[in-house]
PyMOL CGO cylinders between C-alpha atoms (Angstrom):
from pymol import cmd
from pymol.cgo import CYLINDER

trace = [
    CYLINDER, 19.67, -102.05, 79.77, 23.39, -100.92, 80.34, 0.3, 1, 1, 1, 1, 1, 1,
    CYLINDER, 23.39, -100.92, 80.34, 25.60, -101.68, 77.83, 0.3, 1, 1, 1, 1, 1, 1,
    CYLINDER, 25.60, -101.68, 77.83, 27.88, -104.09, 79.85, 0.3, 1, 1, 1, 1, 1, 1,
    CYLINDER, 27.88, -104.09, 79.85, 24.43, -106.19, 79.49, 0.3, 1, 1, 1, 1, 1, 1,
    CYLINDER, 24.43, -106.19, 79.49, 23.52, -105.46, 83.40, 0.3, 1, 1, 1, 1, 1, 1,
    CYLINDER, 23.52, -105.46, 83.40, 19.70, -104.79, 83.40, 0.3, 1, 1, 1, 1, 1, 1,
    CYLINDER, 19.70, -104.79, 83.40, 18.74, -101.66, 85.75, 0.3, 1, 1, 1, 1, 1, 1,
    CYLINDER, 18.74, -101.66, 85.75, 15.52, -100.24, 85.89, 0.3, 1, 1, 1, 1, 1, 1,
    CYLINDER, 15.52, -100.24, 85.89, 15.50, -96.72, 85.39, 0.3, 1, 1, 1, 1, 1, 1,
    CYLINDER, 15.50, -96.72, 85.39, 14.31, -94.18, 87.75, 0.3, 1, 1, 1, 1, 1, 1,
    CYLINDER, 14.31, -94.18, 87.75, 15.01, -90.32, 87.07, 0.3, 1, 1, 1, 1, 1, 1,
    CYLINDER, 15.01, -90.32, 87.07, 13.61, -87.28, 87.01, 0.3, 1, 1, 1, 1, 1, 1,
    CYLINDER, 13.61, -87.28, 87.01, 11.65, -85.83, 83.45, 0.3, 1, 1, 1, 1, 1, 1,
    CYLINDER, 11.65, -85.83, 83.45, 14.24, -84.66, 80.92, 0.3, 1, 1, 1, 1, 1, 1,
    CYLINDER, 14.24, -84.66, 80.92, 17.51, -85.14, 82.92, 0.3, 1, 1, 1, 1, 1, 1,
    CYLINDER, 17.51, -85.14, 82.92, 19.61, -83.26, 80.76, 0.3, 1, 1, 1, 1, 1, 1,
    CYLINDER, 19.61, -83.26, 80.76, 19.25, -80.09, 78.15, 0.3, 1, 1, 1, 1, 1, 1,
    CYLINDER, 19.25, -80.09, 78.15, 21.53, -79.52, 75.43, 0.3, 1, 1, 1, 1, 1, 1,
    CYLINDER, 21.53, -79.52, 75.43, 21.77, -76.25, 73.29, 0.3, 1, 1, 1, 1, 1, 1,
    CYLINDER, 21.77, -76.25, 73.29, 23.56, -77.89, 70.58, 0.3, 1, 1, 1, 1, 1, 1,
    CYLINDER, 23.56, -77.89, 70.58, 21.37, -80.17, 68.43, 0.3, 1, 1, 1, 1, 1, 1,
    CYLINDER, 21.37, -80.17, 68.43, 22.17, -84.25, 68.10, 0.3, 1, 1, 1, 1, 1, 1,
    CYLINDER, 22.17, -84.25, 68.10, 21.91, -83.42, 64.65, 0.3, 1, 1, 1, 1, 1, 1,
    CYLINDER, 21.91, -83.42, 64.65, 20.46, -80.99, 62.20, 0.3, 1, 1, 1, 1, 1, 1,
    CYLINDER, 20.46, -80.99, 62.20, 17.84, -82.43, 60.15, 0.3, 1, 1, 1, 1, 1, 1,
    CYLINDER, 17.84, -82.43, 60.15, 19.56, -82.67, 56.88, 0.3, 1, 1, 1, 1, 1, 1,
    CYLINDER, 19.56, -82.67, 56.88, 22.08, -85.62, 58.40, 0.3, 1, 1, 1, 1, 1, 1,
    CYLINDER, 22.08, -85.62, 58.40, 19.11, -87.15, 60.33, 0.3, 1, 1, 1, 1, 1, 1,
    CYLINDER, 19.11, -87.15, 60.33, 19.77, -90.80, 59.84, 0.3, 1, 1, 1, 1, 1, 1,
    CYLINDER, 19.77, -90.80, 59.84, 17.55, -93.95, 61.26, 0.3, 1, 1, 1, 1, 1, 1,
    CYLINDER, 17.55, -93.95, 61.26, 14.14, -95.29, 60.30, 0.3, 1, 1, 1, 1, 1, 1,
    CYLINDER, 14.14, -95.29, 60.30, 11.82, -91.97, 60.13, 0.3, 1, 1, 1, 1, 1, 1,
    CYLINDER, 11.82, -91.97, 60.13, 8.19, -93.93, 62.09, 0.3, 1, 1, 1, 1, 1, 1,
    CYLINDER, 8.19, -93.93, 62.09, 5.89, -91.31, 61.81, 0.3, 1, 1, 1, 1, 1, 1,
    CYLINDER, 5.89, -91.31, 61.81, 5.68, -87.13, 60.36, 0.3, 1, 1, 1, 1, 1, 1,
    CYLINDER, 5.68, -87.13, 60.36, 8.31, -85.64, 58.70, 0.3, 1, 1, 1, 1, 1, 1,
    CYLINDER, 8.31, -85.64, 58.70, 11.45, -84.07, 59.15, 0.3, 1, 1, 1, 1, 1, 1,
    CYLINDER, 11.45, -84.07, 59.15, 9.88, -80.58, 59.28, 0.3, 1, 1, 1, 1, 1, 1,
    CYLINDER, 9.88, -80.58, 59.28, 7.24, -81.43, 61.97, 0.3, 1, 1, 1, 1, 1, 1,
    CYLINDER, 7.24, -81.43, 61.97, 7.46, -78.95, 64.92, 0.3, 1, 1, 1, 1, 1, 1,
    CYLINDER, 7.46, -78.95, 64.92, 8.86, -81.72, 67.01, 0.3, 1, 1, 1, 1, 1, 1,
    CYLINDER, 8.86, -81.72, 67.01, 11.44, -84.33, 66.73, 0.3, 1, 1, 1, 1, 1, 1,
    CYLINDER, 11.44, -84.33, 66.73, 12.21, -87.20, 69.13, 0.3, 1, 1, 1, 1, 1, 1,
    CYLINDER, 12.21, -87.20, 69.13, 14.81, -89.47, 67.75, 0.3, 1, 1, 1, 1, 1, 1,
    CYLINDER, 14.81, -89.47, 67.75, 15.15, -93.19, 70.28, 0.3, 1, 1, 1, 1, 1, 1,
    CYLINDER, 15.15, -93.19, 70.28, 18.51, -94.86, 70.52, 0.3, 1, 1, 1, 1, 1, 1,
    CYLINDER, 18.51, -94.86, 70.52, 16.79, -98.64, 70.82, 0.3, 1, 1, 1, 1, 1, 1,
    CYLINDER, 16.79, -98.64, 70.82, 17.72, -101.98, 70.99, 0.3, 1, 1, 1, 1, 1, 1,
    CYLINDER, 17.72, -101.98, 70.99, 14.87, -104.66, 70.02, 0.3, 1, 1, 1, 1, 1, 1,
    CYLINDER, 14.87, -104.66, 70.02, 15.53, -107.55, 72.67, 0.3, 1, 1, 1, 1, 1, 1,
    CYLINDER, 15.53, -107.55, 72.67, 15.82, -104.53, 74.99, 0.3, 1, 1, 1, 1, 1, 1,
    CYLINDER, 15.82, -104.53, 74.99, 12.50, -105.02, 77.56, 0.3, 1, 1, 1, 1, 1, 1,
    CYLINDER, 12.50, -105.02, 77.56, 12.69, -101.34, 78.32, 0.3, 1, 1, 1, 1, 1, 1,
    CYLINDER, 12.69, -101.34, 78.32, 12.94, -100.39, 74.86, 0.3, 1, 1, 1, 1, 1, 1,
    CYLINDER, 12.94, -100.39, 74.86, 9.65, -102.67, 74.45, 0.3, 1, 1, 1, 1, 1, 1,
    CYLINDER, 9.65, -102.67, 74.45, 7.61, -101.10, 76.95, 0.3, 1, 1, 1, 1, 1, 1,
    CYLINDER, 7.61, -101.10, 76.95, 8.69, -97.37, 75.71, 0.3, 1, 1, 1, 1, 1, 1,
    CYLINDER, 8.69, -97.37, 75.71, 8.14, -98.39, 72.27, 0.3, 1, 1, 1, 1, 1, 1,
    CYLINDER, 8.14, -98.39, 72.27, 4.72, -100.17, 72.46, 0.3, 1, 1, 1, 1, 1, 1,
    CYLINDER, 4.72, -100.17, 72.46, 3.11, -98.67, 75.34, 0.3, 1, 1, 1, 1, 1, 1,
    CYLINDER, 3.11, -98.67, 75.34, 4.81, -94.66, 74.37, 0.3, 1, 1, 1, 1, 1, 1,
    CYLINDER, 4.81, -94.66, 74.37, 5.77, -94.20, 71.25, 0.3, 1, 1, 1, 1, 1, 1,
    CYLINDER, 5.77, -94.20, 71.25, 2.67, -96.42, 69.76, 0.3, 1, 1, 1, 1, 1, 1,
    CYLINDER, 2.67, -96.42, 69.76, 0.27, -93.53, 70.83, 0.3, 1, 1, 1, 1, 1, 1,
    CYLINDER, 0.27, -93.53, 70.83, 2.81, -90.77, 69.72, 0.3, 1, 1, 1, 1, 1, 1,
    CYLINDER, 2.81, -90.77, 69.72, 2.35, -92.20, 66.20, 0.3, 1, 1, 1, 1, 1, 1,
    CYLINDER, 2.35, -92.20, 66.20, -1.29, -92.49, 66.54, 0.3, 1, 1, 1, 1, 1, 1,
    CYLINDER, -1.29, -92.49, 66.54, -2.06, -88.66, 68.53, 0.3, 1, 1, 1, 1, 1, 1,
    CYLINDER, -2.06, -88.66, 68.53, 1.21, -86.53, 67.03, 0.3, 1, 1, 1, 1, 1, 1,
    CYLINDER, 1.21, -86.53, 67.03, 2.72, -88.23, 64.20, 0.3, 1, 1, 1, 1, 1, 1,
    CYLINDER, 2.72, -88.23, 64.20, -0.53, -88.55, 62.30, 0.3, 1, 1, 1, 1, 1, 1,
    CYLINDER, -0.53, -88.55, 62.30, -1.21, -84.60, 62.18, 0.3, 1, 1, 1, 1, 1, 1,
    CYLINDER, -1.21, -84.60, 62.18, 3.07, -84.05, 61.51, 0.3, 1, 1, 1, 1, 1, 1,
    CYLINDER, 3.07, -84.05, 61.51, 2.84, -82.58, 65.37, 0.3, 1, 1, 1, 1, 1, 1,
    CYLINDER, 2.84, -82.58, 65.37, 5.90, -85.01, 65.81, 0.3, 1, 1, 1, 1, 1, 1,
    CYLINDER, 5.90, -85.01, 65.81, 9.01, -86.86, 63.62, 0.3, 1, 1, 1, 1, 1, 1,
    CYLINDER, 9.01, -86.86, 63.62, 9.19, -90.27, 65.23, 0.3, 1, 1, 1, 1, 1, 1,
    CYLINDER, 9.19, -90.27, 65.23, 13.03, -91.51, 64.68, 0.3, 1, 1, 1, 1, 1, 1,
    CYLINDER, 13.03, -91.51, 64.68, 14.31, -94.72, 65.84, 0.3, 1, 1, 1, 1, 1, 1,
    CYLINDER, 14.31, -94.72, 65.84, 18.24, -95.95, 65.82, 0.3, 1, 1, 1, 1, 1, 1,
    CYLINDER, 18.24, -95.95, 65.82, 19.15, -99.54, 65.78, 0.3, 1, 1, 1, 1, 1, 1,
    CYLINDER, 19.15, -99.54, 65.78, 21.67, -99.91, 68.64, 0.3, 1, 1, 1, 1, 1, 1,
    CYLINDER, 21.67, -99.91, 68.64, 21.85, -103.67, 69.51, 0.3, 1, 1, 1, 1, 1, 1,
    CYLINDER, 21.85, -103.67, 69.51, 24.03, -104.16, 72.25, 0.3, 1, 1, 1, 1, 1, 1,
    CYLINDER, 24.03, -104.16, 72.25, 26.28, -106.89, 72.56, 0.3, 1, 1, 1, 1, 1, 1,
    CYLINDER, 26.28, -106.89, 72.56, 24.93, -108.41, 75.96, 0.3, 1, 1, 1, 1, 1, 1,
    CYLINDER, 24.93, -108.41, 75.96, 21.49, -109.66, 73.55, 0.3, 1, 1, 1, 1, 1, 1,
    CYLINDER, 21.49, -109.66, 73.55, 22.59, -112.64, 70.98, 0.3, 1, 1, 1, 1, 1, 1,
    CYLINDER, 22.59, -112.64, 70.98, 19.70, -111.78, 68.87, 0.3, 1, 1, 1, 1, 1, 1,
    CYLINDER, 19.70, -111.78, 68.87, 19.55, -107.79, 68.42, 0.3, 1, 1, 1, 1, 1, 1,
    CYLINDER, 19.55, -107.79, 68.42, 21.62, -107.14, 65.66, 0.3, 1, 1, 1, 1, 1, 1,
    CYLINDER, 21.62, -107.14, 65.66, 19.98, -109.96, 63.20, 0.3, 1, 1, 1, 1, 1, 1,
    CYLINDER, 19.98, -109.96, 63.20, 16.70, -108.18, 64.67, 0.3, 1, 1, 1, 1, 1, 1,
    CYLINDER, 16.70, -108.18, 64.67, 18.60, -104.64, 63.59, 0.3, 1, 1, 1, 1, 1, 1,
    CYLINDER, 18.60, -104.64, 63.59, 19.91, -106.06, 60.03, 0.3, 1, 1, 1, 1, 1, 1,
    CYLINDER, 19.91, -106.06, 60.03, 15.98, -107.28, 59.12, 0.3, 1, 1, 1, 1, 1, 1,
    CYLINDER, 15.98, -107.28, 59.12, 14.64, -103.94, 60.01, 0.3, 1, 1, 1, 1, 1, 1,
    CYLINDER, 14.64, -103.94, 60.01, 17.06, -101.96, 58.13, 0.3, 1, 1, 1, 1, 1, 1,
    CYLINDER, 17.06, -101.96, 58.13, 16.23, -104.01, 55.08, 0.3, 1, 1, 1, 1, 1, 1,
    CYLINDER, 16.23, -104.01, 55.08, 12.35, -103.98, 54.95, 0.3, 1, 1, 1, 1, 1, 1,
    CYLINDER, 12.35, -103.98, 54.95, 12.94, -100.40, 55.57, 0.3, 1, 1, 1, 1, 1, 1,
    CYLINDER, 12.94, -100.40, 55.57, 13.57, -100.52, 51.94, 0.3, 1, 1, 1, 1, 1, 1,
    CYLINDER, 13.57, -100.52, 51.94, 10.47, -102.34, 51.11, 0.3, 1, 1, 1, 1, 1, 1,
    CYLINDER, 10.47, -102.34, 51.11, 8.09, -99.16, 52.97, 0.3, 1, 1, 1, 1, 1, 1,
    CYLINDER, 8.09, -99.16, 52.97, 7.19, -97.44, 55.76, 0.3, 1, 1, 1, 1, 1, 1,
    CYLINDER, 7.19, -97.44, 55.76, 4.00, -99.97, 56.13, 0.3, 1, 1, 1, 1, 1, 1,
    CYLINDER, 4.00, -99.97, 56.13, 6.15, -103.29, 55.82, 0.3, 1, 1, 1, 1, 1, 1,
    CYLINDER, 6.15, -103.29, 55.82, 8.35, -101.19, 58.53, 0.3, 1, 1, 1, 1, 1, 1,
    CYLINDER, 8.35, -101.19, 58.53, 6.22, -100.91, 60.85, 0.3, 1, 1, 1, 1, 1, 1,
    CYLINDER, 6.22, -100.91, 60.85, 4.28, -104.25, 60.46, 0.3, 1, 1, 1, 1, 1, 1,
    CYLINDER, 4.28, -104.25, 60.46, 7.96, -105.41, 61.25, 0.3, 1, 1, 1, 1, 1, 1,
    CYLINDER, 7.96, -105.41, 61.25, 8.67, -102.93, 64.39, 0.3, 1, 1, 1, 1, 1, 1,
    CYLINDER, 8.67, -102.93, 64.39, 5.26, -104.36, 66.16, 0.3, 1, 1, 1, 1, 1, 1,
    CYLINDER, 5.26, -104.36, 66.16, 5.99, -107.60, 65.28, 0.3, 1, 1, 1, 1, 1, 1,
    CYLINDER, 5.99, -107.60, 65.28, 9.61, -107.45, 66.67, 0.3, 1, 1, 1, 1, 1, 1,
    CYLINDER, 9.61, -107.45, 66.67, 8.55, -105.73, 70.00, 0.3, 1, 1, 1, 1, 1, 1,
    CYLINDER, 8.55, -105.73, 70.00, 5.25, -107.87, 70.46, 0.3, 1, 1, 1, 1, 1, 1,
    CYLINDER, 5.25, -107.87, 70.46, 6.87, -111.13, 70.26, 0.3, 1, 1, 1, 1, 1, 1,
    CYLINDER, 6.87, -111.13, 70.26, 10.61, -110.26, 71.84, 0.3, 1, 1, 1, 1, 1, 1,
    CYLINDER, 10.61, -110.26, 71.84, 10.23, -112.93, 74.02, 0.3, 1, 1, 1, 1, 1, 1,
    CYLINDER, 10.23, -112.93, 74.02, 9.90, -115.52, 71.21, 0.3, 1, 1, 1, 1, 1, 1,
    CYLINDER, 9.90, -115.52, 71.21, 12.45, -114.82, 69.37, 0.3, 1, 1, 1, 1, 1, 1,
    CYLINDER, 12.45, -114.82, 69.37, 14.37, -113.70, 72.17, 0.3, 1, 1, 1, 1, 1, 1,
    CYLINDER, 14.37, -113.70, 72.17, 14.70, -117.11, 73.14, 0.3, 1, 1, 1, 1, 1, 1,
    CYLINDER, 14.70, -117.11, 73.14, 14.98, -119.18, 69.73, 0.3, 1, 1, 1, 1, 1, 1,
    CYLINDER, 14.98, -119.18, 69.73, 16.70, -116.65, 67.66, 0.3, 1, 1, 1, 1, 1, 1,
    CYLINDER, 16.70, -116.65, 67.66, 14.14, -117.05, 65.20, 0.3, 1, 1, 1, 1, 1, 1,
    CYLINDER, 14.14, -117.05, 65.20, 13.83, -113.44, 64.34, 0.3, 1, 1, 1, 1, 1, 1,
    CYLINDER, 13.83, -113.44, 64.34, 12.26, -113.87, 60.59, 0.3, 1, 1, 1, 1, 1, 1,
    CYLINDER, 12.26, -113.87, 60.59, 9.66, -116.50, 62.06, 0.3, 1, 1, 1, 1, 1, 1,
    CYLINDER, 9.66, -116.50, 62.06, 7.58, -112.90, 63.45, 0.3, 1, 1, 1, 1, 1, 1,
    CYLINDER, 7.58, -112.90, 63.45, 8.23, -111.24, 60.74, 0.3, 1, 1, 1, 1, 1, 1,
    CYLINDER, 8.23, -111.24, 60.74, 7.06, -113.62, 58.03, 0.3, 1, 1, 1, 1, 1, 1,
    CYLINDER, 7.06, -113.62, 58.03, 3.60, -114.05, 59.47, 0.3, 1, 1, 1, 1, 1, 1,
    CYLINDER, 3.60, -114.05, 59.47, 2.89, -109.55, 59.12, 0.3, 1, 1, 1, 1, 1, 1,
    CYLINDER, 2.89, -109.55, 59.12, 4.73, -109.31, 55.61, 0.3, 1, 1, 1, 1, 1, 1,
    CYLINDER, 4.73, -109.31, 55.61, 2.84, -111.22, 52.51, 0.3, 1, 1, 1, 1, 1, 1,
    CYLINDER, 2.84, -111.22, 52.51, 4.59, -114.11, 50.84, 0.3, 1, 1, 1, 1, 1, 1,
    CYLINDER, 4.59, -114.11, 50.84, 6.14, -111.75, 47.76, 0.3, 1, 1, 1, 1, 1, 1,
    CYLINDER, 6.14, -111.75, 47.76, 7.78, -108.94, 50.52, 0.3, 1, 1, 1, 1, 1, 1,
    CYLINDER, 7.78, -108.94, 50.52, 9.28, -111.74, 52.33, 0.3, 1, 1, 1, 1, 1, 1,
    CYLINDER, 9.28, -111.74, 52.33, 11.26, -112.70, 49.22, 0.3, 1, 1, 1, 1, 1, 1,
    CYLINDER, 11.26, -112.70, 49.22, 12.27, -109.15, 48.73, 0.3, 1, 1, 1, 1, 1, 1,
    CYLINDER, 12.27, -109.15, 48.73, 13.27, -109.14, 52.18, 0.3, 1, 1, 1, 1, 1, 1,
    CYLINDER, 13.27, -109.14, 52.18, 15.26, -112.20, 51.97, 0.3, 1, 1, 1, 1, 1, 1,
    CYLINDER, 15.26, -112.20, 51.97, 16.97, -110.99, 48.84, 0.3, 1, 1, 1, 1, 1, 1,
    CYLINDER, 16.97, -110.99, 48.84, 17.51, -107.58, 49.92, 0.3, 1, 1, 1, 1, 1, 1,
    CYLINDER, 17.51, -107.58, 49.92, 19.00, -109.42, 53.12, 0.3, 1, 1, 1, 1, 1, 1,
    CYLINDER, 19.00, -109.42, 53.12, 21.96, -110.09, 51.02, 0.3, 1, 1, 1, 1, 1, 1,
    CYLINDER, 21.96, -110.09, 51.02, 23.36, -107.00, 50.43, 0.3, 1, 1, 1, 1, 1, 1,
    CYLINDER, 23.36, -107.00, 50.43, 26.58, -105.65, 52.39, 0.3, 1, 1, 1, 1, 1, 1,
    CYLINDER, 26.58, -105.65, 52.39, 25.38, -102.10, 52.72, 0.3, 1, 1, 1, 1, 1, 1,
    CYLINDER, 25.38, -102.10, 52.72, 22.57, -103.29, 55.33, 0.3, 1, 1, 1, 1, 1, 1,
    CYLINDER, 22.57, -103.29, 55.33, 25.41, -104.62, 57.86, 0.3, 1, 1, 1, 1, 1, 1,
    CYLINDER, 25.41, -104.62, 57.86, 27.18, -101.29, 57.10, 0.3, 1, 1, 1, 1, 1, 1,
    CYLINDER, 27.18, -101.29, 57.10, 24.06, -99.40, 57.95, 0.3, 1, 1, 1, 1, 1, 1,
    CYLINDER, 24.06, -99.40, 57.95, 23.22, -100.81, 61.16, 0.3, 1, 1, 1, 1, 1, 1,
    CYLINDER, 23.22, -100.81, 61.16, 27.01, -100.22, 62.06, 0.3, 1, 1, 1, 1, 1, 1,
    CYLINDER, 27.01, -100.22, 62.06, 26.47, -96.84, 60.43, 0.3, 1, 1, 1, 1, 1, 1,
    CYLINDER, 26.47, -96.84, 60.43, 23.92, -96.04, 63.79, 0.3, 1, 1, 1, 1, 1, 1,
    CYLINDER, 23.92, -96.04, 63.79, 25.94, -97.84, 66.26, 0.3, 1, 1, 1, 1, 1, 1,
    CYLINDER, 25.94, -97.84, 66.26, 28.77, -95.69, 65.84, 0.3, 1, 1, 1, 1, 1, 1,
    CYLINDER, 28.77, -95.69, 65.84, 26.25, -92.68, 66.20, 0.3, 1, 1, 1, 1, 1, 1,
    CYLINDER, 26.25, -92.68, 66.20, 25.17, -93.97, 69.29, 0.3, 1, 1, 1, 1, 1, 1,
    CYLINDER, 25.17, -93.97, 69.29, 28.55, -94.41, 70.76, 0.3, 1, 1, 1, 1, 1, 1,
    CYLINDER, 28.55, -94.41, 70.76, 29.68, -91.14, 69.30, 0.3, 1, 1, 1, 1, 1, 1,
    CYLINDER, 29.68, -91.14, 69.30, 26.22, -89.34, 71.17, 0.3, 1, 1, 1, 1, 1, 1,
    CYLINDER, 26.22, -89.34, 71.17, 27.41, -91.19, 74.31, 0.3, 1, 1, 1, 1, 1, 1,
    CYLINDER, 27.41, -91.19, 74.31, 24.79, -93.70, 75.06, 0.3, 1, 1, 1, 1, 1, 1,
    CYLINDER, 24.79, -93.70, 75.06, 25.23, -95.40, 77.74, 0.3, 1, 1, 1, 1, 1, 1,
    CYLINDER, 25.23, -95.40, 77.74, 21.68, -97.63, 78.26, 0.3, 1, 1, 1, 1, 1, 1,
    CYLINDER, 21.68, -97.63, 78.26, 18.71, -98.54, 75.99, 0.3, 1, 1, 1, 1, 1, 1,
    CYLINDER, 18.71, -98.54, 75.99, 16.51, -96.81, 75.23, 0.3, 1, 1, 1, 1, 1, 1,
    CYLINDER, 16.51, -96.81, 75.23, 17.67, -93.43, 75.52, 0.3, 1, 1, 1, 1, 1, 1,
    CYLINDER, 17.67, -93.43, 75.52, 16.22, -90.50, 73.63, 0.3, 1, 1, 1, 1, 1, 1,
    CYLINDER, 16.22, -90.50, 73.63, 16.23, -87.08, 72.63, 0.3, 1, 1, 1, 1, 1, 1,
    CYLINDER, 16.23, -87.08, 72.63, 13.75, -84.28, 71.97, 0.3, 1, 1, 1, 1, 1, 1,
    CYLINDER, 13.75, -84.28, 71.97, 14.22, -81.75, 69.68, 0.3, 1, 1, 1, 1, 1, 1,
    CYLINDER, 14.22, -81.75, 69.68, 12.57, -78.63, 68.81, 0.3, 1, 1, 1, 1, 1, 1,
    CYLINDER, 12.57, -78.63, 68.81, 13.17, -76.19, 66.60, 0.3, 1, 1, 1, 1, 1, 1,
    CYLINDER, 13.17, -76.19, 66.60, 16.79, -76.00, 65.79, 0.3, 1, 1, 1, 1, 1, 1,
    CYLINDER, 16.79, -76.00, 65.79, 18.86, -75.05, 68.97, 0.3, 1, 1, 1, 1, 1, 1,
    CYLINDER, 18.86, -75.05, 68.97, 16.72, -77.08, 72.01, 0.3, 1, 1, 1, 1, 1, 1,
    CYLINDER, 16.72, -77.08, 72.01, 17.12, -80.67, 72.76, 0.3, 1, 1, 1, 1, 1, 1,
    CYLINDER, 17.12, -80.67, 72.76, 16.07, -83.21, 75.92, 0.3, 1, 1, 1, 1, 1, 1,
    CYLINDER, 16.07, -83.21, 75.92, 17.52, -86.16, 76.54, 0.3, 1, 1, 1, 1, 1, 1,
    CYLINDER, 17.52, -86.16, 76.54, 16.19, -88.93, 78.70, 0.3, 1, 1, 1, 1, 1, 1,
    CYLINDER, 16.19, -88.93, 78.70, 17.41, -92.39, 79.56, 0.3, 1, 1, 1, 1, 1, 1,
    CYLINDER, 17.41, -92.39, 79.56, 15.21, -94.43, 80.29, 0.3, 1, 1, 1, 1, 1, 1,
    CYLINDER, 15.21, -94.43, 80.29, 11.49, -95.54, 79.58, 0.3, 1, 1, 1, 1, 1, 1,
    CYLINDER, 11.49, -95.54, 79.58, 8.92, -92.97, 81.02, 0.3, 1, 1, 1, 1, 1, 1,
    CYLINDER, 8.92, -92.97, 81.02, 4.74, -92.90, 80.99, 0.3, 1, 1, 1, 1, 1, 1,
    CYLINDER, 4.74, -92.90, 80.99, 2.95, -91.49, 77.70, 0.3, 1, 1, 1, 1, 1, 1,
    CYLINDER, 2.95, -91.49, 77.70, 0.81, -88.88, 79.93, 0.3, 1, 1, 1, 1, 1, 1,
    CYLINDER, 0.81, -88.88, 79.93, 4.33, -87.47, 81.05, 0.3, 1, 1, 1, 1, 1, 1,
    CYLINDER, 4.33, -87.47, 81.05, 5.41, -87.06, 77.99, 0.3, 1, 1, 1, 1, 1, 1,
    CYLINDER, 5.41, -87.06, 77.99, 2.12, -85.99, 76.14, 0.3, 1, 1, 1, 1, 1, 1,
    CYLINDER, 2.12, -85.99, 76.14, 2.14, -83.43, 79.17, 0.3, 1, 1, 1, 1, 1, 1,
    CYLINDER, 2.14, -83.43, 79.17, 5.44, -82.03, 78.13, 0.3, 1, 1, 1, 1, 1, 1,
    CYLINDER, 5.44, -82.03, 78.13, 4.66, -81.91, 73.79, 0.3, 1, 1, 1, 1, 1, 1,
    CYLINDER, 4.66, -81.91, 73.79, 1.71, -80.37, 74.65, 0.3, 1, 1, 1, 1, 1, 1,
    CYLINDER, 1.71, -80.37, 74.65, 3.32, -77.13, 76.28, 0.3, 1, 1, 1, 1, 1, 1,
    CYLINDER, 3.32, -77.13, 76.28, 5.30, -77.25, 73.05, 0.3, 1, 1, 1, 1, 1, 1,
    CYLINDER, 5.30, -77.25, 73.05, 3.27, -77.74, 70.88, 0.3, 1, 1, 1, 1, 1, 1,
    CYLINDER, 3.27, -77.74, 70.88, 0.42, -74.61, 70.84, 0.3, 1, 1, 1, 1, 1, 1,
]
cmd.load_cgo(trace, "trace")
């Protein structure tokens, strides 16, 4: 989805562009850590917006199974960034909520990133973002939640990772980078198929 809120589907060639200089180094890694840890062998870090249907499909049909076959065994640090673009109504309330159950877990997190994704059509349409995400947290995380809601610091968070994206250059949702090691990193825009890239960790990962 480009920024300006025109959708385009994305065709391009595996890992369009290398970088030798690292988005970041992994002490100032910033965003909602999915899956592994920061000193997995692999890091792919996703610049994603939640009413984004691109960033859907990557994230539920991709990054899903990365979690389940990498992740798991610390083969791979899963980051996402909350970039809502402005074109989507509903994105940023979506970001806000997911930056604060962050602070409730990495389970309630995730509950909260399938939920999100799996119904973005819902509450794509109605707005009614904490409708999904009250029926995967229990009844005493939602109050948290709703408390924890309240606080400025979550609104400066999420704006925290916009201005990361913008300052990385991102142009279209999702767009993400891989990063091994300390000095390589591939970025692609766009979504792409999980064999393409399980073909690609694999020759990294020995």
């Amino acid at each position: 989805m480009r920024i300006d809120g025109l959708c385009r589907t994305i065709l391009f060639a595996l890992f369009v562009a290398l970088f030798s200089v690292p988005l970041q180094s992994a002490e100032q890694t910033s965003g909602q850590i999915l899956g592994g840890s920061l000193d997995a062998p692999i890091r792919i870090e996703v610049f994603s917006d939640f009413q984004c249907p691109h960033c859907r499909d990557l994230y539920l049909s991709v990054m899903r199974r990365v979690l389940a076959d990498y992740s798991s065994k610390n083969k791979v640090c899963l980051i996402y960034h909350e970039f809502p673009l402005q074109a989507h109504p509903y994105s940023r309330k979506a970001a806000l909520y997911v930056e604060a159950v962050s602070r409730l877990g990495q389970q309630q997190l995730l509950k909260v990133y399938d939920c999100l994704f799996t119904d973005q059509a819902q509450w794509g349409e109605d707005g009614k973002v904490e409708v999904s995400i009250a029926k995967v947290l229990s009844r005493a995380d939602f109050e948290k939640l709703k408390k924890i809601m309240q606080d400025p610091s979550i609104s400066a968070a999420v704006d925290k990772e916009i201005r990361l994206g913008v300052q990385n250059k991102i142009e279209s949702t999702p767009t993400f980078y891989i990063y091994s090691g300390q000095k390589q990193l591939q970025k692609v825009a766009g979504d792409l198929s999980y064999v393409s890239l399980k073909n690609y960790l694999n020759g990294i990962i020995k």
